[in-house]
HTML snippet that shows the backbone in 3Dmol.js (N, CA, C, O; Angstrom):
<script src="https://3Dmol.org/build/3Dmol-min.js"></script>
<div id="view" style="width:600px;height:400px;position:relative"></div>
<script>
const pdb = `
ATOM      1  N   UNK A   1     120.963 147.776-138.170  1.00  0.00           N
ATOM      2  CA  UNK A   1     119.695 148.120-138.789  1.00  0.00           C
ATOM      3  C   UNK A   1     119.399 147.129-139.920  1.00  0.00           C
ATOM      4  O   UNK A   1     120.165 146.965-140.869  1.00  0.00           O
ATOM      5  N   UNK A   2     118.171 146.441-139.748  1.00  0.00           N
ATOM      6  CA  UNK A   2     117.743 145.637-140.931  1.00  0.00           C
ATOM      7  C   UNK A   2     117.403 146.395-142.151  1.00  0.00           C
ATOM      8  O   UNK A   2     117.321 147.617-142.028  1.00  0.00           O
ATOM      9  N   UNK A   3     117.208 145.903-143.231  1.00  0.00           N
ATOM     10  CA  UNK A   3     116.994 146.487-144.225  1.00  0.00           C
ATOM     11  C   UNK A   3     115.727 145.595-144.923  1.00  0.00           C
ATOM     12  O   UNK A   3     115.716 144.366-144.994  1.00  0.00           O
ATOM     13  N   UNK A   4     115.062 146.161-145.234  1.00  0.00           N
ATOM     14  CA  UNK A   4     113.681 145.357-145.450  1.00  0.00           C
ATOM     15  C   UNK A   4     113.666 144.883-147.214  1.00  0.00           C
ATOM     16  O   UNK A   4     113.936 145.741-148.055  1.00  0.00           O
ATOM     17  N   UNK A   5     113.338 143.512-147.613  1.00  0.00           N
ATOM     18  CA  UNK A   5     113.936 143.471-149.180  1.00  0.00           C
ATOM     19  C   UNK A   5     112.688 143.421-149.629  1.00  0.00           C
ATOM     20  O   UNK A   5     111.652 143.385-148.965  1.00  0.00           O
ATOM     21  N   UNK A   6     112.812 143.420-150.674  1.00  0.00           N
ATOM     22  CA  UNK A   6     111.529 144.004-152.051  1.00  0.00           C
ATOM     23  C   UNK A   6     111.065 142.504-152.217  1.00  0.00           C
ATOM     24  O   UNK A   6     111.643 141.417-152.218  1.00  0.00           O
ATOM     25  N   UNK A   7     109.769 142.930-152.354  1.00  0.00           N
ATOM     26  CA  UNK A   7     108.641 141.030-152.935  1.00  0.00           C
ATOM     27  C   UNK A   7     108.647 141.533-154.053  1.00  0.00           C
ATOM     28  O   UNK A   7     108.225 142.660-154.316  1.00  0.00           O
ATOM     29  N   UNK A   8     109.211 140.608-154.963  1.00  0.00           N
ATOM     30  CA  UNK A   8     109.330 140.411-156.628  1.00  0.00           C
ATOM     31  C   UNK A   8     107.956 139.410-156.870  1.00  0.00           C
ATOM     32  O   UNK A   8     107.217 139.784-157.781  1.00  0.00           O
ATOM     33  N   UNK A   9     107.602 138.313-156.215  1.00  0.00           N
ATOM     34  CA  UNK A   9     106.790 137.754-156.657  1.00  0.00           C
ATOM     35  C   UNK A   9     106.714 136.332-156.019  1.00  0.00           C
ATOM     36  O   UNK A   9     107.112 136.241-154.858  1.00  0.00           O
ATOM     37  N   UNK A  10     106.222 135.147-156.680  1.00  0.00           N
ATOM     38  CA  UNK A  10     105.814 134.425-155.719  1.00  0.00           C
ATOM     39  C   UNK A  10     106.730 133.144-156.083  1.00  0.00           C
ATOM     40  O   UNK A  10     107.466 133.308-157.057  1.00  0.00           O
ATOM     41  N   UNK A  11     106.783 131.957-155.469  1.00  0.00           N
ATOM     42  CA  UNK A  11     107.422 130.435-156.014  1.00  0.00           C
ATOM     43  C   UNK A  11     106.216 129.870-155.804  1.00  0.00           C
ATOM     44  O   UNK A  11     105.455 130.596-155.164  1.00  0.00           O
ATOM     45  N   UNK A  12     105.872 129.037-156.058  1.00  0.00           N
ATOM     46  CA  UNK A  12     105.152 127.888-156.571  1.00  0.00           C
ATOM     47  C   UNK A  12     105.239 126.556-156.015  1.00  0.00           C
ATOM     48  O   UNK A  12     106.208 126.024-156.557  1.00  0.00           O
ATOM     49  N   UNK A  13     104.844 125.975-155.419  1.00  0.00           N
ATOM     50  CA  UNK A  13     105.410 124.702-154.885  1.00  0.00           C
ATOM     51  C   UNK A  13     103.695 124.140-154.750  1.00  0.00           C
ATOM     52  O   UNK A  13     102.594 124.664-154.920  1.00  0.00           O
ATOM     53  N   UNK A  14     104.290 122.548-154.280  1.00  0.00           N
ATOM     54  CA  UNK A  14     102.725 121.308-154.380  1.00  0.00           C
ATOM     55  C   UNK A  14     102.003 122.043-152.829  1.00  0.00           C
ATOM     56  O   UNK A  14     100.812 122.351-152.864  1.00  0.00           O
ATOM     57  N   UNK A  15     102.569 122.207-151.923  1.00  0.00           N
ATOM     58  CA  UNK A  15     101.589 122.852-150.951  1.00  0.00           C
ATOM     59  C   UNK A  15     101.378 124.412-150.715  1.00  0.00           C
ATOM     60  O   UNK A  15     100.795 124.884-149.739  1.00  0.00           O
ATOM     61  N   UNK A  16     102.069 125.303-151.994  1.00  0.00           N
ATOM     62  CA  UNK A  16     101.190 126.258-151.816  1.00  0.00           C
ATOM     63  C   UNK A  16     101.746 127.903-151.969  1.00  0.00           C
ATOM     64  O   UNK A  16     102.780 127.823-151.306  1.00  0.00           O
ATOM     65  N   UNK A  17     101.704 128.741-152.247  1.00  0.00           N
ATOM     66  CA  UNK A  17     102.677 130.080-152.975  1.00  0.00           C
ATOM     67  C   UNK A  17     103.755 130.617-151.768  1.00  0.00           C
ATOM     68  O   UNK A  17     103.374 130.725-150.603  1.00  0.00           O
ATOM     69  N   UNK A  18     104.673 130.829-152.045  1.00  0.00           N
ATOM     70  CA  UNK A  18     105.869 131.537-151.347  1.00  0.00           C
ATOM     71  C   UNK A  18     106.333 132.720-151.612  1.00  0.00           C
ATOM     72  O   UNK A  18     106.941 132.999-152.646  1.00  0.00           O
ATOM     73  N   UNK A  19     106.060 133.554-150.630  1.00  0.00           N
ATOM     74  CA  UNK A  19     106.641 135.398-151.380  1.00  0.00           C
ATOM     75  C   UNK A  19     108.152 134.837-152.235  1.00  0.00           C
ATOM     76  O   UNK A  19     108.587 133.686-152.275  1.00  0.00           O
ATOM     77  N   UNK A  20     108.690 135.992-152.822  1.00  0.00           N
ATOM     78  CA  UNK A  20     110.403 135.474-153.456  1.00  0.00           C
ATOM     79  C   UNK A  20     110.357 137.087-153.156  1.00  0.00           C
ATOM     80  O   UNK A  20     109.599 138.029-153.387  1.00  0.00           O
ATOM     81  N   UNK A  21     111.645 136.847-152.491  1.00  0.00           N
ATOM     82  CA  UNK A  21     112.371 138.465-152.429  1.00  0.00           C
ATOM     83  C   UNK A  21     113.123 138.367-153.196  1.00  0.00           C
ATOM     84  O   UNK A  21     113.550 137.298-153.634  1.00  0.00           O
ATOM     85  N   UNK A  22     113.746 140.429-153.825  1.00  0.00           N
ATOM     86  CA  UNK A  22     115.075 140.213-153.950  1.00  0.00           C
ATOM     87  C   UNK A  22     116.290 140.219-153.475  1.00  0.00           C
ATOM     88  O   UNK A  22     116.116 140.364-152.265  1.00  0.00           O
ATOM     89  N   UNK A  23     117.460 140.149-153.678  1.00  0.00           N
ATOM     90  CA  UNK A  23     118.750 139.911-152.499  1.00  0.00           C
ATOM     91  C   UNK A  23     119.121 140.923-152.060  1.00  0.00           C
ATOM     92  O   UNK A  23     119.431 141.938-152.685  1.00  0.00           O
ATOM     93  N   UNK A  24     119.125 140.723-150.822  1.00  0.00           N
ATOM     94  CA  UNK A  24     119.783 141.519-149.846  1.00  0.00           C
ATOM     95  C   UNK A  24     121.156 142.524-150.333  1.00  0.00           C
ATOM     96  O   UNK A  24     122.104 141.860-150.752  1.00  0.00           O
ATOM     97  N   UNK A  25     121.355 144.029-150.320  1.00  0.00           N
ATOM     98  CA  UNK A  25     122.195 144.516-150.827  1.00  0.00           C
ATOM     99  C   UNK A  25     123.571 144.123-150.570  1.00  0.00           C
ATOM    100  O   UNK A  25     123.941 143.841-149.430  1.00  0.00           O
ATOM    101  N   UNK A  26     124.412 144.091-151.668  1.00  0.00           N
ATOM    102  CA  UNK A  26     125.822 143.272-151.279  1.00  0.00           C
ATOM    103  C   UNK A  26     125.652 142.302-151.789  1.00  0.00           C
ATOM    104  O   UNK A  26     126.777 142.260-152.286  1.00  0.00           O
ATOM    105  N   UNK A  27     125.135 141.293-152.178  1.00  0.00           N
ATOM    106  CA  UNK A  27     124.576 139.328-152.096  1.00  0.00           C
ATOM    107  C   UNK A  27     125.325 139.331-153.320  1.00  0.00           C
ATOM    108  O   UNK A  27     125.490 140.345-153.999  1.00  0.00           O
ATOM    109  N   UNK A  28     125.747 138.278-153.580  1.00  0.00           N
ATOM    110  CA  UNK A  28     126.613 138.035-154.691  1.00  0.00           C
ATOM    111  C   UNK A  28     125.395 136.472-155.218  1.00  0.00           C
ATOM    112  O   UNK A  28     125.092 135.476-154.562  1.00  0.00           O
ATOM    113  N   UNK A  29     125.028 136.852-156.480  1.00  0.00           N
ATOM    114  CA  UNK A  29     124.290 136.409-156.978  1.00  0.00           C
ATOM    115  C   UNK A  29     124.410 136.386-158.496  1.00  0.00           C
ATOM    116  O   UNK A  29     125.206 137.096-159.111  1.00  0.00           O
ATOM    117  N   UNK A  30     123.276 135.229-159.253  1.00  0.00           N
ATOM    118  CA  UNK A  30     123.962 134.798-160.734  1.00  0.00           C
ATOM    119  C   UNK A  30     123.276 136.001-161.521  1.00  0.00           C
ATOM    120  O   UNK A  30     122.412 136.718-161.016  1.00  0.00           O
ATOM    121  N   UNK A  31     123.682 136.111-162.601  1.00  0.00           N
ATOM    122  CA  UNK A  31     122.885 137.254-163.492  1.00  0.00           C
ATOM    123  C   UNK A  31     121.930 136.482-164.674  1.00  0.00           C
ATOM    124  O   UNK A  31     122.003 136.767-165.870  1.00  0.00           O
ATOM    125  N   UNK A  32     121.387 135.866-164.335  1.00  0.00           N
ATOM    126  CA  UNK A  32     120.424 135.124-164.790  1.00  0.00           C
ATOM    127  C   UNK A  32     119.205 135.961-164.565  1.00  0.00           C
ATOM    128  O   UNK A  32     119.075 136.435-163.436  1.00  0.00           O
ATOM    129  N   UNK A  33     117.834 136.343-165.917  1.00  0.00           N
ATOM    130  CA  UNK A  33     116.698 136.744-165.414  1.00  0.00           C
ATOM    131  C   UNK A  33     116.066 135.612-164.601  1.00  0.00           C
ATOM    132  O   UNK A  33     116.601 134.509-164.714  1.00  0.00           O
ATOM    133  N   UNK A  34     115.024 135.727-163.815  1.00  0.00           N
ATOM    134  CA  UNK A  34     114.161 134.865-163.241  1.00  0.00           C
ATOM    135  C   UNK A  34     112.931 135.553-163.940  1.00  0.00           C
ATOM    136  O   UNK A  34     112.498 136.703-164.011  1.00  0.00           O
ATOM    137  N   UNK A  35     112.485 134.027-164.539  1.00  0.00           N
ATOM    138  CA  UNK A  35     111.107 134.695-165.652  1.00  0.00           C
ATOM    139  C   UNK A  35     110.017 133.975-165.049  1.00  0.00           C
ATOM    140  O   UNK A  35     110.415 133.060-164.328  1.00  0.00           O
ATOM    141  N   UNK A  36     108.229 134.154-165.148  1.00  0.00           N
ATOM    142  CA  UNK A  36     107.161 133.123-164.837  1.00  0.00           C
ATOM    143  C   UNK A  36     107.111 132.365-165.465  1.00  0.00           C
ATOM    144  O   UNK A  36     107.272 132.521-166.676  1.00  0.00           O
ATOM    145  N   UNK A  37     106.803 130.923-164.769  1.00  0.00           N
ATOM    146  CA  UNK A  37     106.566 130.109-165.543  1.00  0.00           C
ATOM    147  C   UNK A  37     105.105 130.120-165.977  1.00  0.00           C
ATOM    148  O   UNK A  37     104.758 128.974-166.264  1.00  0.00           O
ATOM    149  N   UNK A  38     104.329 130.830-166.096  1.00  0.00           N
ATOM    150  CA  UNK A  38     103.312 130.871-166.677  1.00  0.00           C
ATOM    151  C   UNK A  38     103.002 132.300-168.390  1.00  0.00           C
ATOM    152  O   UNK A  38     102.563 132.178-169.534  1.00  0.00           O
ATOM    153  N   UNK A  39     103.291 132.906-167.953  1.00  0.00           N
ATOM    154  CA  UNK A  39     103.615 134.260-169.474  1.00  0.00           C
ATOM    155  C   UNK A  39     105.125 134.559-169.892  1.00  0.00           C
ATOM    156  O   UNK A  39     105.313 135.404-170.766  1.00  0.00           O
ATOM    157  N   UNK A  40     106.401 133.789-169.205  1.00  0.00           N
ATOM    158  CA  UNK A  40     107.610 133.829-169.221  1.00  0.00           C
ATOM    159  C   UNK A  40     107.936 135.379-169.355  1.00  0.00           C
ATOM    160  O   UNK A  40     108.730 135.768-170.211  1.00  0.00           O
ATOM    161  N   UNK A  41     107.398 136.115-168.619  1.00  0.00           N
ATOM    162  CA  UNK A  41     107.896 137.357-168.535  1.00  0.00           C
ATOM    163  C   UNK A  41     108.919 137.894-167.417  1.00  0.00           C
ATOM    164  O   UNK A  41     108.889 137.455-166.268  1.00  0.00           O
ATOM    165  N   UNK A  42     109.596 138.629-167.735  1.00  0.00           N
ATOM    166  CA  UNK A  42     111.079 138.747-166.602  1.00  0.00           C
ATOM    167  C   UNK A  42     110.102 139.475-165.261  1.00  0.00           C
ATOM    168  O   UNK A  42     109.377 140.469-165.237  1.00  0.00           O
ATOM    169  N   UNK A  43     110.520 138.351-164.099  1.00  0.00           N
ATOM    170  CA  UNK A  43     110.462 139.081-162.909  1.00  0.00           C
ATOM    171  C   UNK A  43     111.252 139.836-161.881  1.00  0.00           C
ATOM    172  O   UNK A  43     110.965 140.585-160.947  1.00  0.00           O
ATOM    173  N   UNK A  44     112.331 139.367-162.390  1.00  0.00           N
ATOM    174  CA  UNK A  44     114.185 139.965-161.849  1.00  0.00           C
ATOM    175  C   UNK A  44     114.625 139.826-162.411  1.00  0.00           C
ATOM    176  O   UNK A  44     114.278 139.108-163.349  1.00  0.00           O
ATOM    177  N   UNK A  45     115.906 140.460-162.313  1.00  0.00           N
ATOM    178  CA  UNK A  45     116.974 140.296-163.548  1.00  0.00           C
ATOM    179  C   UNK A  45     118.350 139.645-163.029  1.00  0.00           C
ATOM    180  O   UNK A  45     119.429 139.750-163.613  1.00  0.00           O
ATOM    181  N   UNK A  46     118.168 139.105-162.090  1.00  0.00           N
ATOM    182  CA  UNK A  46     119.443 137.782-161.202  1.00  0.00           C
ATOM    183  C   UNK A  46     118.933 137.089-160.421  1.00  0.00           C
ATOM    184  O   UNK A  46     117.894 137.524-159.924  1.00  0.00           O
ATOM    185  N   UNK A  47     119.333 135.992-160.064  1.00  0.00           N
ATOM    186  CA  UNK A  47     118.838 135.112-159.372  1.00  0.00           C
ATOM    187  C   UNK A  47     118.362 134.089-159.906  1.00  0.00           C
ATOM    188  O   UNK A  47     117.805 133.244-159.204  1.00  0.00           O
ATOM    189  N   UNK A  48     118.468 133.952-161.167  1.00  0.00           N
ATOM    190  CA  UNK A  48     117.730 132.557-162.043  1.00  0.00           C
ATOM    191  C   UNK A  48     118.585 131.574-162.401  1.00  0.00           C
ATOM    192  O   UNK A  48     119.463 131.379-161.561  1.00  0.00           O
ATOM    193  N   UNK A  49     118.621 130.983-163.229  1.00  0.00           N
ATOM    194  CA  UNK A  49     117.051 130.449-163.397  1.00  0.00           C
ATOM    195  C   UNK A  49     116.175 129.807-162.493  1.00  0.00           C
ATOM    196  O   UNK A  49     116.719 128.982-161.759  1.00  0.00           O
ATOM    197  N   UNK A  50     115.254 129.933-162.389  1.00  0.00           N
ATOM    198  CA  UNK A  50     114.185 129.667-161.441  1.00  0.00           C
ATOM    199  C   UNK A  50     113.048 128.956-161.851  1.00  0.00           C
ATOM    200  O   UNK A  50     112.295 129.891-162.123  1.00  0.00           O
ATOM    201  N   UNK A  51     112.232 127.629-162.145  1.00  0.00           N
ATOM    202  CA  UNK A  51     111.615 127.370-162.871  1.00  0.00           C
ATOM    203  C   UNK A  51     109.960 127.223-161.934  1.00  0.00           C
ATOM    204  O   UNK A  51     108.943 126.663-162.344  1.00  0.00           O
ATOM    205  N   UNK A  52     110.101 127.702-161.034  1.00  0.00           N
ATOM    206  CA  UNK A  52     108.948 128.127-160.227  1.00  0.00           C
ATOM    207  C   UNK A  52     108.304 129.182-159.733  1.00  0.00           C
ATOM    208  O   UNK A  52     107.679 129.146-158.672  1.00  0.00           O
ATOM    209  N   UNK A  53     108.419 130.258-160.518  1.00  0.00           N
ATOM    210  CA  UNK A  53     108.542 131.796-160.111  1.00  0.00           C
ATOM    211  C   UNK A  53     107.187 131.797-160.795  1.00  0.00           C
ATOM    212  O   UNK A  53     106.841 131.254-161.844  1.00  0.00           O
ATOM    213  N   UNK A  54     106.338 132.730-159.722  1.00  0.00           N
ATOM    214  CA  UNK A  54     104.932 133.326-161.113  1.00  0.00           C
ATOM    215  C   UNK A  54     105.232 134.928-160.546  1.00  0.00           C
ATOM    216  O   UNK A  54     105.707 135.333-159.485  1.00  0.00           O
ATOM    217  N   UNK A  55     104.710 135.657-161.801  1.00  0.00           N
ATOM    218  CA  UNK A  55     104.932 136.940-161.503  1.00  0.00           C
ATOM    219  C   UNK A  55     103.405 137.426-160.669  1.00  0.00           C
ATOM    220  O   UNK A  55     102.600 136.498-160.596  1.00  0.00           O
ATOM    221  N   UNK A  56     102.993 138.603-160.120  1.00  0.00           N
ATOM    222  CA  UNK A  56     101.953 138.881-159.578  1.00  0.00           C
ATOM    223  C   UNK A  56     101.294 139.277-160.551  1.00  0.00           C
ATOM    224  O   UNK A  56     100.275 139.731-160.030  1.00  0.00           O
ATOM    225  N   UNK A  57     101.205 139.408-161.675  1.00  0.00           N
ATOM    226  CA  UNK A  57      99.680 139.401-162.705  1.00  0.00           C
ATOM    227  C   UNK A  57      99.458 138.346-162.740  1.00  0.00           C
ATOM    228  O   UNK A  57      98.340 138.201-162.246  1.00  0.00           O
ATOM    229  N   UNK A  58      99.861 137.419-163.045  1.00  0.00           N
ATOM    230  CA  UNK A  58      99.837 135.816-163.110  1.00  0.00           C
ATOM    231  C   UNK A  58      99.058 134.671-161.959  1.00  0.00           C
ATOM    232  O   UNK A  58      98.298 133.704-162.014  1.00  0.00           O
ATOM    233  N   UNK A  59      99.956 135.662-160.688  1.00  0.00           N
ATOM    234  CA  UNK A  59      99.272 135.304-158.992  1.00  0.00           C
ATOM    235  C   UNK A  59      97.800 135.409-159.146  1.00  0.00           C
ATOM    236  O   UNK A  59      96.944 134.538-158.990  1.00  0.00           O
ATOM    237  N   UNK A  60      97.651 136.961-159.569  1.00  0.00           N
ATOM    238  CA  UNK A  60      96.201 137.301-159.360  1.00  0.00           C
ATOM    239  C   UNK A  60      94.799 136.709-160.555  1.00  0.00           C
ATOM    240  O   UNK A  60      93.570 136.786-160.571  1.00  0.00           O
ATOM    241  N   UNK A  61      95.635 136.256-161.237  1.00  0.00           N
ATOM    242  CA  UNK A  61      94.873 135.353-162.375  1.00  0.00           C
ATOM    243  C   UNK A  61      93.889 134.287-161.155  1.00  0.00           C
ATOM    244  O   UNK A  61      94.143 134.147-159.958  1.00  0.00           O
ATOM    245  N   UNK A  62      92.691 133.624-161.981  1.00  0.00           N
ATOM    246  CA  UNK A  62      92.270 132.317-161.617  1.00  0.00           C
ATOM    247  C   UNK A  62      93.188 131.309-162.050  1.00  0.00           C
ATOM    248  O   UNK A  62      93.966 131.657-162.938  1.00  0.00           O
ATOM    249  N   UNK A  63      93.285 129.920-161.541  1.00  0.00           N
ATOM    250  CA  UNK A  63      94.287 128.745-162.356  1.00  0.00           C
ATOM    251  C   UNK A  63      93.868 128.635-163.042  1.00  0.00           C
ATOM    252  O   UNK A  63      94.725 128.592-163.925  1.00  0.00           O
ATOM    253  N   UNK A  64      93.061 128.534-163.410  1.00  0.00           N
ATOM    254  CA  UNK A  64      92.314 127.806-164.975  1.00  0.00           C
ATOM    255  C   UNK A  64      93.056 129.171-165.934  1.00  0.00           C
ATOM    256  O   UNK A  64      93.781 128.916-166.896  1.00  0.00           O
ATOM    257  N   UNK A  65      92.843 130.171-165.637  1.00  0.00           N
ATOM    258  CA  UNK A  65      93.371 131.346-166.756  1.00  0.00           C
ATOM    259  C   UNK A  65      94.580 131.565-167.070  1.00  0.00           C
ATOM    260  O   UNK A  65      94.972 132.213-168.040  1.00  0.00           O
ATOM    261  N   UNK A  66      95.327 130.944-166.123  1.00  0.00           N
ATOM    262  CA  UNK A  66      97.197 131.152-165.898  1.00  0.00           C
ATOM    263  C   UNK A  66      97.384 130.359-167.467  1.00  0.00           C
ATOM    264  O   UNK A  66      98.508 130.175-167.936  1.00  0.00           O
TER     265      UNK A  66
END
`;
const viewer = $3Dmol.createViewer("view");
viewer.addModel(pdb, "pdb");
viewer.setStyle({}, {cartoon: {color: "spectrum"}});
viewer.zoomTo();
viewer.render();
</script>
């Protein structure tokens, strides 16, 4: 049975936004927050550092407003 993982938010890249899940239960992962790079507010609390993460208030912004 799959287990379906949670959308934390998005990555950022030159061609264009990427869901970011979080890890799969079990995953051995860093304890680093992953914060936006746009309001640096925590979007997870492992998996970082991440310097391409936007959170979804941020997503739903215009660019010019980010």
């Amino acid at each position: 049975m799959t287990e379906e993982r949670e959308h934390i938010g998005y990555t950022e890249r030159e061609e264009g936004y990427y869901k970011l899940y979080a890890p799969e239960k079990g995953s051995i992962v860093t304890q680093a927050f992953i914060l936006c790079k746009y309001c640096n507010g925590a979007i997870y609390t492992c998996m970082g550092p991440r310097y391409d993460a936007v959170c979804f208030t941020c997503y739903k912004k215009e660019p010019e407003l980010r």
